[in-house]
N, C-alpha and C positions, 0 to 999 in steps of 0.2 A: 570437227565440223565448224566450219566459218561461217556464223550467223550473219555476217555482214553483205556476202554475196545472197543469200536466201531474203533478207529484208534488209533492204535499201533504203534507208532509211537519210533525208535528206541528201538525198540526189536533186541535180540541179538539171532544169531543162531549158532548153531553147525557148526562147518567144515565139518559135513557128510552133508550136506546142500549141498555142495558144489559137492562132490562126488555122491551123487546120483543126484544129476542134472546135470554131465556127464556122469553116467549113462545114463539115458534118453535120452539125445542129442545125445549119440550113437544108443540108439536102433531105432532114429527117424532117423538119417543116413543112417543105416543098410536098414532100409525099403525104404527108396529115394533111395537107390543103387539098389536095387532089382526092383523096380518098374523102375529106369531106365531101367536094364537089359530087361526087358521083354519088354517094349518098342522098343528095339533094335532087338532085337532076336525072342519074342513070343513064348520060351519056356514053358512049361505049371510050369516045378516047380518056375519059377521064379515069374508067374503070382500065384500060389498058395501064394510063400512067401511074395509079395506083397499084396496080402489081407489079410495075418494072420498078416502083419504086422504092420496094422491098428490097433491092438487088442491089441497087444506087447507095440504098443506106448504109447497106451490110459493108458495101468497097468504101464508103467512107469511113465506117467503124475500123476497116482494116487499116487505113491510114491513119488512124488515130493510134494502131498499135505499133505501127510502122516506126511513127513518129516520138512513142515511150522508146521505143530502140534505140534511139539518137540517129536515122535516117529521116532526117526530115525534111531533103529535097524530095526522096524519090514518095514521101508520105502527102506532101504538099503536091504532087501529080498523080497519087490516085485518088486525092478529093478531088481535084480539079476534071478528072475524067471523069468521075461519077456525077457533079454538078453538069457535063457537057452532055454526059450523056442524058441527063435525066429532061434537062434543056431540049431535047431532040425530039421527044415522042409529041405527034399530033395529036391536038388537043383542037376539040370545038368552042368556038366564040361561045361565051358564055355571058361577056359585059356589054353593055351597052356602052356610048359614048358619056351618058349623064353619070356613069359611073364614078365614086369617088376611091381614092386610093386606097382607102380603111377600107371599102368593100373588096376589093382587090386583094389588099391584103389580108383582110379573116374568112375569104374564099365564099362569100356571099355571094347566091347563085340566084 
């Protein structure tokens, strides 16, 4: 038995490694934000974008496994589809204009 293929041990990856595992970490963000929101408000797009984007996260997790594979074009286009898609669902205005970008960004409703 060849331990070497079972543990891989100092295997070397792509820098897209790295980038599409910020991918993901954002779309997993994005949907914690949203699911904050609705939490707060109970808007229904927000509670929609919160369970789509359980789904957004899961295609991003896949491209993180894509991309351990050493495909890491086709792993860098299904974050980028799941980011598009998650990008898509309607959402209701939730900010005012006196908003600042820290509320924006920690989903301050």
């Amino acid at each position: 038995m060849c331990w070497g293929k079972i543990i891989s041990i100092g295997m070397t990856y792509s820098y897209l490694l790295y980038v599409v595992a910020f991918g993901a970490a954002t779309t997993f963000y994005l949907w914690i934000r949203d699911a904050r929101i609705f939490y707060r408000t109970g808007l229904e797009g927000y509670r929609k974008a919160a369970y789509q984007g359980v789904l957004y996260t899961a295609l991003a997790m896949m491209g993180i496994v894509f991309s351990l594979q050493g495909l890491d074009l086709i792993a860098m286009g299904i974050v980028l589809l799941a980011l598009y898609l998650q990008g898509r669902v309607k959402r209701e205005a939730v900010w005012k204009k006196s908003s600042t970008a820290a509320d924006r960004f920690l989903g301050r409703a």
